[in-house]
C-alpha positions in Angstrom: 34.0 40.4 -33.4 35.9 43.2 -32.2 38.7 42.4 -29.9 38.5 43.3 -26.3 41.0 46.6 -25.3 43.9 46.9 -23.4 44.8 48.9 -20.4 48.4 49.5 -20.2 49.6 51.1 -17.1 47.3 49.2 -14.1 50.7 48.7 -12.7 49.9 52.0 -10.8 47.6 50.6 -8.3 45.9 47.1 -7.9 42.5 45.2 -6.2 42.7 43.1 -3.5 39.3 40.9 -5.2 39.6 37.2 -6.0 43.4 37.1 -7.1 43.9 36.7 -10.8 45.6 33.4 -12.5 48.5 33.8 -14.4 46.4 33.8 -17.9 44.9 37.3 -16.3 48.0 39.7 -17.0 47.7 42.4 -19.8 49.1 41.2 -23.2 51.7 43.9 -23.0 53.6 42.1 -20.6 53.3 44.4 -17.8 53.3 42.5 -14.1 50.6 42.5 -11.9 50.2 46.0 -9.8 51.2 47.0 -6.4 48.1 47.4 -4.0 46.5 51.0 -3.5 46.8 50.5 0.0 49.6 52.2 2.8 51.7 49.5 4.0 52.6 48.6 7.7 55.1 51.5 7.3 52.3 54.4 7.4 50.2 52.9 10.4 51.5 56.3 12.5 51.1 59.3 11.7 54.3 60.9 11.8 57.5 60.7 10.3 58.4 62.3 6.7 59.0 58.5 5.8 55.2 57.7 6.2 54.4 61.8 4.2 56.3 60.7 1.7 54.7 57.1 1.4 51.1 58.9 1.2 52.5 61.5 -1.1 53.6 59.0 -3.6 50.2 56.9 -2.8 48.2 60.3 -4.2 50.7 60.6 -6.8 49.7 57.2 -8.4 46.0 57.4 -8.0 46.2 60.7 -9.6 48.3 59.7 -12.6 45.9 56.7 -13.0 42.7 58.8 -12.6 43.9 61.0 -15.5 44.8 57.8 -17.8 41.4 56.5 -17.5 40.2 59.5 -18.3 42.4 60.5 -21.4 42.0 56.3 -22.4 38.4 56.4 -22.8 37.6 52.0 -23.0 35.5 51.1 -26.8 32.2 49.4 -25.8 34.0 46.1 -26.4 36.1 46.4 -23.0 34.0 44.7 -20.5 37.1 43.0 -19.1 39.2 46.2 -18.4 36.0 48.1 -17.3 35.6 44.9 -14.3 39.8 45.9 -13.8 38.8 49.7 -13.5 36.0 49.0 -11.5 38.4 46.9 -9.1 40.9 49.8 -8.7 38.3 52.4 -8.1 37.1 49.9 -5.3 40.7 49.9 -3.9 40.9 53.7 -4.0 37.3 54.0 -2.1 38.7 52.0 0.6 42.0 53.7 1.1 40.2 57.1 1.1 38.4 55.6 4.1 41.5 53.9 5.7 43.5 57.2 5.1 41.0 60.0 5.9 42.2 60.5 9.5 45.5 60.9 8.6 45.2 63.0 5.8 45.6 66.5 5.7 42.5 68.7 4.4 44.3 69.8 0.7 45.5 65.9 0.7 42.1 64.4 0.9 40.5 66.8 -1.0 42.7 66.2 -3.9 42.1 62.2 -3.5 38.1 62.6 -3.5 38.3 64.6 -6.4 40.7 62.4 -8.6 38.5 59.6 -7.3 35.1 61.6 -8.8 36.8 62.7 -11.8 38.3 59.0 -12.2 33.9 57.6 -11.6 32.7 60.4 -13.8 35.0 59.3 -16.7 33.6 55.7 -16.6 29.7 56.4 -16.0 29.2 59.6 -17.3 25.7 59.1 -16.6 26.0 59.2 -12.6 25.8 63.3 -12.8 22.3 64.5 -11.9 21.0 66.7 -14.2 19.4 68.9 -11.9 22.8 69.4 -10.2 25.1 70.3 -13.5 27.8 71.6 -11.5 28.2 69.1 -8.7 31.7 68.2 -8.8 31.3 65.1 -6.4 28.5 63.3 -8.2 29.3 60.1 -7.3 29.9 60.7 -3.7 26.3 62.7 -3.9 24.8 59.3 -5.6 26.1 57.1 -2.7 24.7 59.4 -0.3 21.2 59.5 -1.5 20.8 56.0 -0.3 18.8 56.1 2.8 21.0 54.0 5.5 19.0 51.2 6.7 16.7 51.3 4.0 14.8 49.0 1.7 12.1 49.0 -1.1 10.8 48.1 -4.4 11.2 48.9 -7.8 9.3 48.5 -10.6 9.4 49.3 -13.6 6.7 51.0 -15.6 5.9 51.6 -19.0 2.2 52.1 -20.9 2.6 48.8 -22.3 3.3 46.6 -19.2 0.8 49.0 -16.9 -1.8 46.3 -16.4 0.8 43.8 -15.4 2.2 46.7 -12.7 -1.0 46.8 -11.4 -1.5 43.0 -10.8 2.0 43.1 -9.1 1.0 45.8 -6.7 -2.4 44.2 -5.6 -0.4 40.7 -5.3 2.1 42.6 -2.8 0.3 45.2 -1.2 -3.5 43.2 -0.9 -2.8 39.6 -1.0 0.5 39.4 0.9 0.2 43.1 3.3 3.9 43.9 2.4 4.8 47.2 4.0 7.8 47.9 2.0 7.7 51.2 0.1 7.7 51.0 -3.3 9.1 52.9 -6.4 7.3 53.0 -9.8 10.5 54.0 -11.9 10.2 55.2 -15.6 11.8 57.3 -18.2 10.5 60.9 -18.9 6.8 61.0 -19.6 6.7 59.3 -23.2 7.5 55.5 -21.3 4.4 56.8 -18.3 2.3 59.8 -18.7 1.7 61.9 -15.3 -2.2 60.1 -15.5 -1.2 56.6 -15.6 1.2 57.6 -12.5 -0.8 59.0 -10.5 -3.7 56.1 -11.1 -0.5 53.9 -10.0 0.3 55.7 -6.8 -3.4 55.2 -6.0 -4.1 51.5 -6.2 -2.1 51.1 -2.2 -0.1 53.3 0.4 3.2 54.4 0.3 3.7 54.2 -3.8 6.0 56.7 -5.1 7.1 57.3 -8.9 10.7 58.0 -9.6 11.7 59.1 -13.1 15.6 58.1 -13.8 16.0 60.6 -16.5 15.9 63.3 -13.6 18.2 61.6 -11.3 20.9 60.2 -13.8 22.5 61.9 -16.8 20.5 60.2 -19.8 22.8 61.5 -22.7 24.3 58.2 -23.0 21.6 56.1 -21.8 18.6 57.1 -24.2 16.4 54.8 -21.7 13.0 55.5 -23.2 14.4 53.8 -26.0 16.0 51.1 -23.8 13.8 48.5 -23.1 15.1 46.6 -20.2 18.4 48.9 -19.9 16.4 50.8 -17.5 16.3 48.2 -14.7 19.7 48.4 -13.9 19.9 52.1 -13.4 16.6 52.3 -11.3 18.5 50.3 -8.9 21.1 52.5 -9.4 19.2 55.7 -8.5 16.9 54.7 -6.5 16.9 56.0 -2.5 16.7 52.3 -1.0 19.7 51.1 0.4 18.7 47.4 -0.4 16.4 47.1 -3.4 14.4 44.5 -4.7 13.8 45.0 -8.4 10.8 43.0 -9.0 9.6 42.1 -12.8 6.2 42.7 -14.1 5.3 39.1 -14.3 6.4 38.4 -11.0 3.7 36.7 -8.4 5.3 36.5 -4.8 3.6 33.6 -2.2 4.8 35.6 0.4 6.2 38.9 1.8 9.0 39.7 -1.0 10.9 41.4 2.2 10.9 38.3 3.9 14.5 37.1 1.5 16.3 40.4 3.1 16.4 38.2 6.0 15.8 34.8 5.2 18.3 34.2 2.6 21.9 33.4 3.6 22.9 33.6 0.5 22.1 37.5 0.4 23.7 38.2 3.9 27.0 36.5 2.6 26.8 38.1 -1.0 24.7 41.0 -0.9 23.8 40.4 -4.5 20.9 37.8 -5.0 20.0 36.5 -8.2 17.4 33.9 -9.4 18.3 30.9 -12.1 15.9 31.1 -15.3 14.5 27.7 -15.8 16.8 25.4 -18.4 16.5 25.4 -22.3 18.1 26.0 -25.5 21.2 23.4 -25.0 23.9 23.8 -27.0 21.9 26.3 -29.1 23.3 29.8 -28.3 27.1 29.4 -29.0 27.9 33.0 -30.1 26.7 34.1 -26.6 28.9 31.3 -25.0 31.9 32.5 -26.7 31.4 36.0 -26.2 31.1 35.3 -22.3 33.9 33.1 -22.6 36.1 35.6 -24.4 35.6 37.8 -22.0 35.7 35.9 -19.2 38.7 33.6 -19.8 41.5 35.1 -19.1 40.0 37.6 -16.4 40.5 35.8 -12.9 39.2 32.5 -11.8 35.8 32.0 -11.9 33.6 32.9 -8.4 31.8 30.3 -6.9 28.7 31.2 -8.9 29.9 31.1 -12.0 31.4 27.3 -10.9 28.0 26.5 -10.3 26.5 27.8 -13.1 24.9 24.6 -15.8 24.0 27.7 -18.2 27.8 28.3 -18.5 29.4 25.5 -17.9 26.9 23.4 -19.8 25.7 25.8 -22.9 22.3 26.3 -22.1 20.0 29.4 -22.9 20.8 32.8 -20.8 21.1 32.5 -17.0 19.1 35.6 -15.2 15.2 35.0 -14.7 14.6 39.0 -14.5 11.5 38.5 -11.7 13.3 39.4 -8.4 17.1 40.4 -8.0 18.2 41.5 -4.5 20.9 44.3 -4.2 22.5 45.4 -0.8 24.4 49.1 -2.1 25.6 50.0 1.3 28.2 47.4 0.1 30.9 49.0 -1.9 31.1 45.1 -4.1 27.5 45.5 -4.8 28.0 48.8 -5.8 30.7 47.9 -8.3 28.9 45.5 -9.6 25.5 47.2 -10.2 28.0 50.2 -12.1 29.3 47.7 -14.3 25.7 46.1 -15.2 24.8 49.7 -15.6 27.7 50.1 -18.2 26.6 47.3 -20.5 23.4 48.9 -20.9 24.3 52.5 -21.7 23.4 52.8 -25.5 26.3 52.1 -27.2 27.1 49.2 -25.4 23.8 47.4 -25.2 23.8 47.9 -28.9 27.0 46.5 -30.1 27.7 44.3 -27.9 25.0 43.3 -25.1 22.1 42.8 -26.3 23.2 41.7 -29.6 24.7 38.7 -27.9 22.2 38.2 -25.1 18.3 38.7 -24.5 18.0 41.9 -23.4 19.7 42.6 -19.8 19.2 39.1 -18.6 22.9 38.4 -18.7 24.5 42.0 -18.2 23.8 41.2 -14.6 26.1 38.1 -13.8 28.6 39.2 -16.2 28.8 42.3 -14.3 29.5 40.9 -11.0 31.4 38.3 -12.6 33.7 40.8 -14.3 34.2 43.0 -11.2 35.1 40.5 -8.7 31.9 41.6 -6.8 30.3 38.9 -4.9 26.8 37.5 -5.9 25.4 34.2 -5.7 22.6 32.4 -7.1 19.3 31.5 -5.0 19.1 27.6 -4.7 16.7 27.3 -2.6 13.5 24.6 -3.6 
């Protein structure tokens, strides 16, 4: 198996996620970075002490931004893509920290090292229908409707009569109210007829095809299978999305877990468990998580929990309900990552050759990132 990349010059900024262990450091022997972040020293605003400090601050996102784009990561570095995914986190929050007290050429240079940094790693965030956006990802985070929340699902001719049993069981049986988004992949994976006969069968159904909203060069999701999941939570409007399978039956409002779960309020990432099999029968897909996963940083509370990983059964993920908050920039790093296992190179070499489908893109994801998730324990 192919060995998992390096990146050699993260000493130019740094996270402030779950802290790594010693067994975390790059194997060229380079320390752990310095944190993207002013120190106590640039709280006021004047001073050429405090210029300076921000000057050399831009300096080193800048020079990083152009390494990650001239070292483009193989589809084997799902470790250094969690790392990247950490520092672009950092930077998103110092452009926020910083924005008052930058000047207008200062913070325009930051936003775009930060887009051109984003558009390097998920070339797929730039909408088609807006070729020469510059700020895609900035334009992707503000589609999100603040306050918002909804449901995906996603369609394709062959699960349509399973789509439709979701929708009566949601929108008859249990009166939910939350707007819903059939999501697809050009009209091969649902012909215009079958969605309109979808938007039909309740109120306030809309269809949503990903190819037009995300860059689908590298994706090829009518192709995909399940690789399209991730990225209709990606694209879609809602702020906090419930991506519901096709064989999902709900007892009772899905919205009611965006305010009965504590787990989501803590997290904002909700995932459910996939009932227990396959012991000790999967050990390539152990070892591949554990390569990857080993010498990353400690393990989240999750993944200490987890019997599927810490006990070698089957894959983790049941793919009927996962919760997502994306107003939260640790959710959002986390759904990019998941994203980036299933573009098509990646889902071919690596992920779903080691994993049924996306099932375990999703923890790995979170896991790999630092973002916070946790697992729905509840009887």
């Amino acid at each position: 198996m192919p060995t998992r990349a390096v990146d050699k010059d993260l000493t130019l900024t740094n996270t402030k996620s779950r802290k790594p262990d010693s067994t975390a450091q790059e194997t060229d022997g380079m320390g752990t970075a310095k944190p993207a972040t002013p120190s106590r020293k640039t709280k006021h605003a004047q001073g050429p002490a405090q210029l300076n400090e921000i000057d050399l601050l831009l300096s080193s996102i800048a020079k990083t931004s152009q390494y990650f784009i001239n070292d483009v990561l193989p589809t084997s570095g799902y470790g250094n893509m969690g790392q990247r995914l950490q520092i672009l986190s950092t930077w998103l929050e110092t452009q926020k920290t910083l924005k008052p007290k930058l000047s207008s050429t200062q913070l325009e240079s930051l936003s775009n090292n930060i887009e051109r940094a984003a558009l390097s790693l998920f070339p797929f965030i730039g909408n088609p229908t807006a070729p020469k956006n510059t700020q895609p990802f900035t334009s992707l985070r503000q589609s999100y409707k603040p306050g918002s929340a909804g449901i995906i699902l996603v369609a394709s001719k062959e699960n349509l009569k399973y789509i439709c049993h979701v929708i009566k069981n949601i929108r008859v049986v249990l009166n939910s109210t939350l707007p819903i988004a059939i999501a697809h992949a050009g009209d091969t994976m649902l012909s215009s007829s079958r969605r309109r006969f979808l938007t039909k069968l309740a109120p306030n159904i809309t269809t949503l095809d990903i190819t037009t909203l995300l860059d689908d060069h590298t994706l090829e999701l009518e192709k995909g299978g399940p690789a399209i999941r991730s990225f209709a939570a990606l694209a879609s409007p809602f702020e906090k999305v419930l991506l519901i399978g096709s064989l999902s039956v709900f007892l009772q409002p899905p919205e009611r877990i965006l305010s009965a779960s504590r787990a989501f309020a803590e997290t904002g990432a909700l995932m459910f468990h996939h009932h227990l099999y396959g012991k000790g029968e999967f050990k390539e897909s152990h070892d591949f998580w554990h390569k990857h996963l080993r010498n990353h940083h400690p393990p989240s509370p999750a993944l200490k929990s987890s019997r599927v990983y810490n006990e070698g059964y089957a894959e983790e993920l049941d793919p009927g309900l996962i919760v997502l908050d994306k107003s939260r920039l640790s959710t959002l790093m986390g759904l990019l990552h998941v994203c980036w296992q299933n573009t098509k190179r990646v889902r071919r070499d690596y992920s779903y050759a080691f994993g049924d489908g996306d099932r375990d893109t999703w923890w790995l994801g979170f896991e790999l990132s630092s973002s916070s998730y946790a697992w729905n324990n509840a009887p």
